[in-house]
C-alpha positions as CSV (number, residue, x, y, z in Angstrom):
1,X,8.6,3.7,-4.2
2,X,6.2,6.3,-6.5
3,X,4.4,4.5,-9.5
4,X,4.7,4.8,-12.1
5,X,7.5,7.3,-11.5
6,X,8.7,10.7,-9.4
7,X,8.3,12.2,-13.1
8,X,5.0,11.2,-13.2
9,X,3.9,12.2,-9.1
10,X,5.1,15.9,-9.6
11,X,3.3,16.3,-13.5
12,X,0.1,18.4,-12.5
13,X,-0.9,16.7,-15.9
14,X,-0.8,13.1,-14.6
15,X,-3.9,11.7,-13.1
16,X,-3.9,11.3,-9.7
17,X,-5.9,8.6,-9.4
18,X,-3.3,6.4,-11.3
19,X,-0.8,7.4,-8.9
20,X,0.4,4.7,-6.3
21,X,3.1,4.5,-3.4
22,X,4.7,1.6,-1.8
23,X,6.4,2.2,1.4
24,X,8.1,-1.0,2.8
25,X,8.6,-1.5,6.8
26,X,9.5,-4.8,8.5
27,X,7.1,-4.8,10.9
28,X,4.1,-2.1,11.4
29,X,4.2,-1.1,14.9
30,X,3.8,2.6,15.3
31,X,6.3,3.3,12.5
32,X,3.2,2.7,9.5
33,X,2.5,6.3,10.7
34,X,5.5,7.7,8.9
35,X,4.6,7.2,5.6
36,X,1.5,9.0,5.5
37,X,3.2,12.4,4.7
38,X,5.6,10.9,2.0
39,X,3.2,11.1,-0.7
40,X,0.5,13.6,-0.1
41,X,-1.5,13.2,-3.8
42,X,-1.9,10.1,-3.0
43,X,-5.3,9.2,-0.9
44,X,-4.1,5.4,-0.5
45,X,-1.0,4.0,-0.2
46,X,0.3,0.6,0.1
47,X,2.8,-0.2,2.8
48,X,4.6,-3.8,2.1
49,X,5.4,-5.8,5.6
50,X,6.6,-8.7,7.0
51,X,4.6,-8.2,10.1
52,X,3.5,-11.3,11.5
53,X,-0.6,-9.8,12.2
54,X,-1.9,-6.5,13.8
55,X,-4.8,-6.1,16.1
56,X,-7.9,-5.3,14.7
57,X,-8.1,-1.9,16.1
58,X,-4.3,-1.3,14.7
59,X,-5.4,-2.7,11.1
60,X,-8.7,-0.1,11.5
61,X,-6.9,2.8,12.3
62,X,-4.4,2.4,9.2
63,X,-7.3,1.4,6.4
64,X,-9.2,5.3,7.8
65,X,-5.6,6.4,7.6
66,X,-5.5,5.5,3.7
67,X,-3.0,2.6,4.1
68,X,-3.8,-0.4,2.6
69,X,-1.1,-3.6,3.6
70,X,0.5,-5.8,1.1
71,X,1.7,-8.9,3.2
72,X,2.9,-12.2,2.0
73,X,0.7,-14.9,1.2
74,X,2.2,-16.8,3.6
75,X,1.6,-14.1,6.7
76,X,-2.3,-13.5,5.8
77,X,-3.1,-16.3,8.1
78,X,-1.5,-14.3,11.4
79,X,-3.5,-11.2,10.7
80,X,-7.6,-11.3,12.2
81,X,-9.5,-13.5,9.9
82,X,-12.2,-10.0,9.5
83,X,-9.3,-8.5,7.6
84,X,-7.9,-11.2,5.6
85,X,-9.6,-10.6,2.2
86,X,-8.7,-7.0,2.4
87,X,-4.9,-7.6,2.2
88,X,-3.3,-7.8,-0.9
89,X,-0.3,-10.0,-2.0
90,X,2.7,-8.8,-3.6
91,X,2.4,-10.3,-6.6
92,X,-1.3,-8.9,-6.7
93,X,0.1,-5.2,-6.0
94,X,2.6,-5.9,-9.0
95,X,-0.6,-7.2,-11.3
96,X,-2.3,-3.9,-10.4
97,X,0.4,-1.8,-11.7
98,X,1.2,-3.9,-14.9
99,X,-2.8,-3.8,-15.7
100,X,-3.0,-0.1,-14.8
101,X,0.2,1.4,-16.6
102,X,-0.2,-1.2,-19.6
103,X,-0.5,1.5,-21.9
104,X,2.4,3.8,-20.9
105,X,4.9,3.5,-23.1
């Protein structure tokens, strides 16, 4: 899913920066690799999972990757405790796109 649209990802115009993806994958595995190349003009994108935890060394190689995880609340507890404050929720990826395209009409 491209934020705020595919209209706005291909407008040279558009600032990047206010560009987001979010790819969605039941569990991360090897597949999180796949989305990297789905949105190139964006540097960071969020990949929403029900994965019960990664390894560390798994959750390391997809943050230098650019991939930042949106898990539910409810799964953050599986997931190393070192990495817990860096997941996001659903709801907070959601907040973060109201707040950021508020003033698109």
């Amino acid at each position: 899913f491209l934020f705020p649209s595919a209209g706005a990802y291909h407008d040279t115009e558009f600032p990047v920066e206010n560009l987001r993806m979010l790819a969605v994958k039941t569990t991360c595995k090897d597949r999180w690799r796949q989305i990297l190349n789905e949105a190139d003009k964006i540097h960071q994108v969020h990949l929403f999972t029900l994965q019960e935890g990664v390894s560390l060394a798994q959750y390391r190689e997809m943050r230098e990757s650019g991939v930042r995880l949106v898990v539910p609340s409810s799964l953050h507890k599986k997931y190393p405790e070192a990495v817990r404050a860096e997941l996001m929720t659903l709801g907070a990826f959601i907040a973060e796109l109201t707040e950021l395209y508020a003033d698109i009409p």
